[in-house]
Structure formats: C-alpha cells, structure tokens
N, C-alpha and C positions, 0 to 999 in steps of 0.2 A: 199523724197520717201524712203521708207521703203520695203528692200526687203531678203525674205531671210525662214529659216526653220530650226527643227530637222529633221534630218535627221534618227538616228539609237542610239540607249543605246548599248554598247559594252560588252562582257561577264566580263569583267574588270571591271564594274560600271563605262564608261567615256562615257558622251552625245559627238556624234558628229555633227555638223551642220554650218551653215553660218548665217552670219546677216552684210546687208548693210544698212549705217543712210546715204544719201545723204547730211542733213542737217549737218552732222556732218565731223569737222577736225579730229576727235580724233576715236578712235576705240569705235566702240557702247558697252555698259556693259549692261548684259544682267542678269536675273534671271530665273531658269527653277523651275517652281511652279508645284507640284502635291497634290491634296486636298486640296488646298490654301496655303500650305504650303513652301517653299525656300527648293529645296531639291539639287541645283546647282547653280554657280556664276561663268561667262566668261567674257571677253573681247573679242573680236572678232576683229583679227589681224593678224591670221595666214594667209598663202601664197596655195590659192588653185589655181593651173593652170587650172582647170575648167572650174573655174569662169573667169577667165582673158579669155579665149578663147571663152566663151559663152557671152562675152562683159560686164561683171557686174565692170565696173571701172577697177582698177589697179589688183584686184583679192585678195588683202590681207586682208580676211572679212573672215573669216574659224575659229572656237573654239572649244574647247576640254573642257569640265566640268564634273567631278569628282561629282560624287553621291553621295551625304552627306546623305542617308536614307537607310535604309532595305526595298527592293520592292518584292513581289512575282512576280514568273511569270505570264507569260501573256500578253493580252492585255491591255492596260495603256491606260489615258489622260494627258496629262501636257499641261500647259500653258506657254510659252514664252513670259515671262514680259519686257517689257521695262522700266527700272522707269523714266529714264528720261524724256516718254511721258507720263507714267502713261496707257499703253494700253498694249494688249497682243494679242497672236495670240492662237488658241487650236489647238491641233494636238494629236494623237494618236501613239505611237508606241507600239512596242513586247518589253516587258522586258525578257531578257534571265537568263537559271539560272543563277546566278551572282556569281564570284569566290571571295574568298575570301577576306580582302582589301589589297591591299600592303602599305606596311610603310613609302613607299613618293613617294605617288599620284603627288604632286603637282610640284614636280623634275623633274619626268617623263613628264608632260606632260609641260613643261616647254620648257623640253632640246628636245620637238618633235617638236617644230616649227620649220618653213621655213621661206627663201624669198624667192622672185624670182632672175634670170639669165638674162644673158646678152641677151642668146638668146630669153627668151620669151620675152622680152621686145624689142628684134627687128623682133618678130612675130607680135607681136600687138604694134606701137606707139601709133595707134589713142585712147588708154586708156586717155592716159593722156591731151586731149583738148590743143596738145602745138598751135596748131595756138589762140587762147585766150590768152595762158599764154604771147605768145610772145607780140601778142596786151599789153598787160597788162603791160609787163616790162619794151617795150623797146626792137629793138632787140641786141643794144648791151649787155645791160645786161644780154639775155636770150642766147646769145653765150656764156656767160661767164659761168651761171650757169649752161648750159646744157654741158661744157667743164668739169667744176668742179665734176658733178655728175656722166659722163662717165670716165673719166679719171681720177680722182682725182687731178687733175691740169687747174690753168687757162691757156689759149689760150696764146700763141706768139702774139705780133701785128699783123705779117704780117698774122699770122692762122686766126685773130679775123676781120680783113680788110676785107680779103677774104668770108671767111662765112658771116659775114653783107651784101655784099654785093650782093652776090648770093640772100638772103633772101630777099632784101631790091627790088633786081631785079624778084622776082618770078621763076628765075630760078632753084632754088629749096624749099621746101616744108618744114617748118620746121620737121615735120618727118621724113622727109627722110634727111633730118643733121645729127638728131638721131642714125636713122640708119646706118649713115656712119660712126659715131665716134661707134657706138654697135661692127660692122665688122671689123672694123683697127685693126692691128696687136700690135696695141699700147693699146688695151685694152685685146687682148687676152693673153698679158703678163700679165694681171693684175688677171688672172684668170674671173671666170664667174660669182661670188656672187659678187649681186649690193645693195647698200643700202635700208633696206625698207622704203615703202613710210609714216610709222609712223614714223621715225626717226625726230628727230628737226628738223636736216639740210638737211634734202628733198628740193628741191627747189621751187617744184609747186603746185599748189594749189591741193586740192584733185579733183578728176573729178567727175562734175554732170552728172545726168541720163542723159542731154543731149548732152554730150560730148562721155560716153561709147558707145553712138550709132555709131560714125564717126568709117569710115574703116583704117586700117592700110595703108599706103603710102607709096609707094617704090621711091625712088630718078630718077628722071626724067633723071640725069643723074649724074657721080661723081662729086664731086668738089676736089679739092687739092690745101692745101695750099702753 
C-alpha cells in the first residue's frame, strides 16, 4: 500500500509532505516532477507525530525536498513520482513567492530531522505489530530485543524468566512489556531519543497496513522482575 502527499512548497523553495511504501523495509525515494521535469528528490524518513497518532505505521515517513527550479507564483501541478513503481500521483499546490536560495539547502534540511520519544512510542505500541513480531522471533528472543532497544541492554536471567513468562502466560500483552520498560525509571535516565526505525539495528520488522490498524495496549497489570 501506497500512502501519502504534498503537502505545501515553502517560501524557502522546500516541498514539504509524507510518503508511506508498505511494501517497502527501506524509506520510499521519491521524485517531485513539474512539466515532466525532476525539479525535487527525497527520501522519506522523517519523524511526523501525526502520522504515528493518526495510525500510519511507526510515523517516520515525513520529507523535505529542496527546489531545484525557478517557479513563478501561483497555482502549480507537480507530480509525485515513485520510480521504484514507475507510477505517480498529481496534486496541485500554491507556489509562493520564493526567497532567494540559501547556500546549504541540503545541511539545513538535513540537520531538520526527527525521531521519535519514548513517550510517543508508549502512546502508541500497537504501531509496531509486536504481538507478530513476537510470534515470529520467539518470545525469548523478542525479550531480549525489545530489552536491547528500550534500554540499551540485554535482560538479567532472572528479568528475562520473568517477562517470558508473563508473555508466555498471557498475563501480559507484549505491548504492554513495552510500555513498562518505555515508563521505568531505568529508561528515563537514558533520556527520551529512541532509535529510528530506519536504523540497521531496529529490531522489528516494519509494520504493515494491517498492523497500524491495532490499538495501543496498556498493561493489564505490572510485572517486576
């Protein structure tokens, strides 16, 4: 599934918008075509809490593209190329009058990315499809990696017994694990910037359309190692 838009041209000359590939591990690359012409080039990887609240996956699908052309104002067409499908979307925005260029476009919009926080991430679990992931790994592995990823350290036995075992019991939710290693005191040392989910060492898989559907889970009850 393919989801997503321009949004706005900025008086800066920078496209702002979204683009989600479901199909895709990797951040969609995108072309912004006017006249048939390449007059922008993104990645789409940035971190919109929006999108994460409006249920579109993990929410790190937001790009920023730089205006490679002289546009008058007005009302415009551009196309939103995909090349990888070889398909496009048409959309219409306002071009404003446009300021002059700055001398590193590409710095700037660079050093404007985001990720997400600990705590959006324990506002929404259900982004990330963990009851799957867990099917999928194993649940001791999926203790380990979702140890590693909140806390930056693997589990103690007796921590990693314990949570196996809750999971393994349905006593708790893998969500709501989550969310109890997101809340501990032991991650709010660690500060709130959590790794994004394009990084290598992400653990999970990326989440399909029919995983951002599921609700966030709150813990049925604590667990403690």
């Amino acid at each position: 599934m393919i989801e997503g838009g321009l949004e706005a041209l900025q008086a800066d000359g920078v496209f702002v918008g979204w683009l989600r590939d479901t199909a895709l591990d990797t951040p969609a690359v995108l072309n912004i075509r006017y006249s048939g012409q390449v007059v922008a080039v993104a990645a789409a990887r940035g971190f919109r809490p929006d999108l994460l609240e409006a249920g579109h996956g993990h929410g790190h699908y937001g790009f920023m593209a730089k205006l490679g052309a002289a546009l008058p104002p007005g009302r415009a067409a551009f196309e939103l190329y995909l090349p990888l499908h070889d398909q496009g979307m048409q959309l219409r925005l306002n071009v404003p009058r446009l300021a002059a260029p700055t001398p590193a476009p590409i710095a700037a919009i660079v050093a404007g990315e985001t990720t997400w926080k600990a705590t959006d991430l324990a506002r929404n679990p259900g982004c990330l499809g963990l009851a799957g992931e867990r099917a999928r790994m194993g649940t001791p592995r999926f203790v380990d990696v979702t140890f590693r990823f909140v806390l930056r350290r693997w589990p103690e036995p007796p921590e990693s017994m314990v949570y196996c075992l809750a999971l393994d019991e349905e006593r708790l939710a893998p969500e709501a694990f989550l969310v109890e290693l997101l809340e501990g005191r032991e991650r709010a040392d660690l500060g709130q910037a959590l790794p994004s989910p394009w990084d290598p060492e992400f653990p999970y898989a990326q989440p399909s359309a029919e995983s951002s559907e599921a609700q966030p889970t709150k813990p049925r009850r604590k667990v403690r190692a």
